[in-house]
C-alpha positions as CSV (number, residue, x, y, z in Angstrom):
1,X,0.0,0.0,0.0
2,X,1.6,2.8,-1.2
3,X,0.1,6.4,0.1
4,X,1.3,9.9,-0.8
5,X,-0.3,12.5,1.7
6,X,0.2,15.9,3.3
7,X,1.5,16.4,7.3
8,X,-0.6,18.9,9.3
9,X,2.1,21.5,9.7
10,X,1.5,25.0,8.9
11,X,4.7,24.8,6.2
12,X,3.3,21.2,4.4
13,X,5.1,17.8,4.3
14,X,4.8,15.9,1.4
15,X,4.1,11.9,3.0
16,X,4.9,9.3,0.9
17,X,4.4,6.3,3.2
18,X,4.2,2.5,1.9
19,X,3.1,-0.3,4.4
20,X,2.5,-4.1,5.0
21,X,-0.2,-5.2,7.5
22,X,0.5,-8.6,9.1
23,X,-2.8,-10.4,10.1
24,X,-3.0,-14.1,10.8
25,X,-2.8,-16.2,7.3
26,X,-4.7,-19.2,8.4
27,X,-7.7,-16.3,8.9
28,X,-9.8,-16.7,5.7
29,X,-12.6,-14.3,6.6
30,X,-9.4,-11.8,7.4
31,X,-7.6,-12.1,4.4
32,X,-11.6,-11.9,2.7
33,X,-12.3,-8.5,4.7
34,X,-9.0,-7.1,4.0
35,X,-8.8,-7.5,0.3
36,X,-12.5,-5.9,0.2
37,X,-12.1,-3.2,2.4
38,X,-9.1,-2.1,0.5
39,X,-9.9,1.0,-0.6
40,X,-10.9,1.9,2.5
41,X,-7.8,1.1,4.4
42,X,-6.0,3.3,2.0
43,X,-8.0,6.1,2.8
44,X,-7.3,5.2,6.9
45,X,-3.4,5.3,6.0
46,X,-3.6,8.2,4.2
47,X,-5.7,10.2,7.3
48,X,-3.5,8.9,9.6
49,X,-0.2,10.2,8.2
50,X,-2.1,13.5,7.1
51,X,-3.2,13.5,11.1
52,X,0.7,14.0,12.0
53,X,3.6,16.7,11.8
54,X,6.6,16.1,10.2
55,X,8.4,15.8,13.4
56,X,6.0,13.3,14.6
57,X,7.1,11.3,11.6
58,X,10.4,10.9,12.4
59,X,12.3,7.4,12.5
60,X,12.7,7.3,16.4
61,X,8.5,7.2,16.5
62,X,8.2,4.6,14.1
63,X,7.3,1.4,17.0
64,X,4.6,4.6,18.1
65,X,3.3,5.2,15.0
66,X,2.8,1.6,14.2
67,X,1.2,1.2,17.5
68,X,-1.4,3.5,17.1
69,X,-2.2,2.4,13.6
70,X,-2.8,-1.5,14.8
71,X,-5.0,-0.1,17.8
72,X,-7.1,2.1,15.4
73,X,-7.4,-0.4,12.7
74,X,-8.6,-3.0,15.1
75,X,-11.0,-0.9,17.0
76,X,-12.3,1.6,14.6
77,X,-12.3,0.1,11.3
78,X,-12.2,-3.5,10.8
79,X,-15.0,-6.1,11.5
80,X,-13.6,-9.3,11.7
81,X,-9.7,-9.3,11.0
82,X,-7.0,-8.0,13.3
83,X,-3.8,-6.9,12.4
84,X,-0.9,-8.5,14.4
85,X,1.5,-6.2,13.1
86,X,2.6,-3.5,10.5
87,X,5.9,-3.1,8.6
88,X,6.5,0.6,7.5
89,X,8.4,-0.7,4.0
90,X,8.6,3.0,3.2
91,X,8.1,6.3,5.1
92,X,9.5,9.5,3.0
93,X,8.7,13.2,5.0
94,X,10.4,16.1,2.3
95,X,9.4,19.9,3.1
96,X,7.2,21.4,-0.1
97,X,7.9,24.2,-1.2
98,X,5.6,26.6,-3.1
């Protein structure tokens, strides 16, 4: 899942964040919900990076970050499936400039 997205600071970050979400494999119904909700979870990813300043985004937060994103994901937005845990493959924060 690759995501490009804006940080809430007042001088905008340009996100470009790419993830994996580990769930259990033997879960069918999961894997089903997962797959169909796809959409949807890109539009989570993309809020929740857009949700966060640049200097939250920064390497040392990264166990933080993925954290939060399991909790909310498990508890907000999926039925059935539960995501065990998240590898941030890619997580680029440059300063725009306009």
């Amino acid at each position: 899942m690759l995501q490009p997205t804006r940080t809430r600071d007042t001088i905008s970050h340009t996100v470009t964040v790419e993830i994996n979400l580990a769930y259990d494999q033997d879960d069918l119904s999961a894997a089903s919900e997962l797959n169909g909700r796809r959409i949807e979870l890109q539009g989570f990813v993309r809020r929740f990076f857009a949700g966060k300043s640049a200097s939250e985004l920064q390497p040392e937060n990264e166990t933080r970050l993925k954290r939060e994103m399991i909790e909310q994901l498990n508890t907000r937005i999926l039925s059935t499936a539960r995501i065990r845990d998240i590898e941030i493959l890619r997580l680029d924060v440059m300063e725009t400039s306009f």
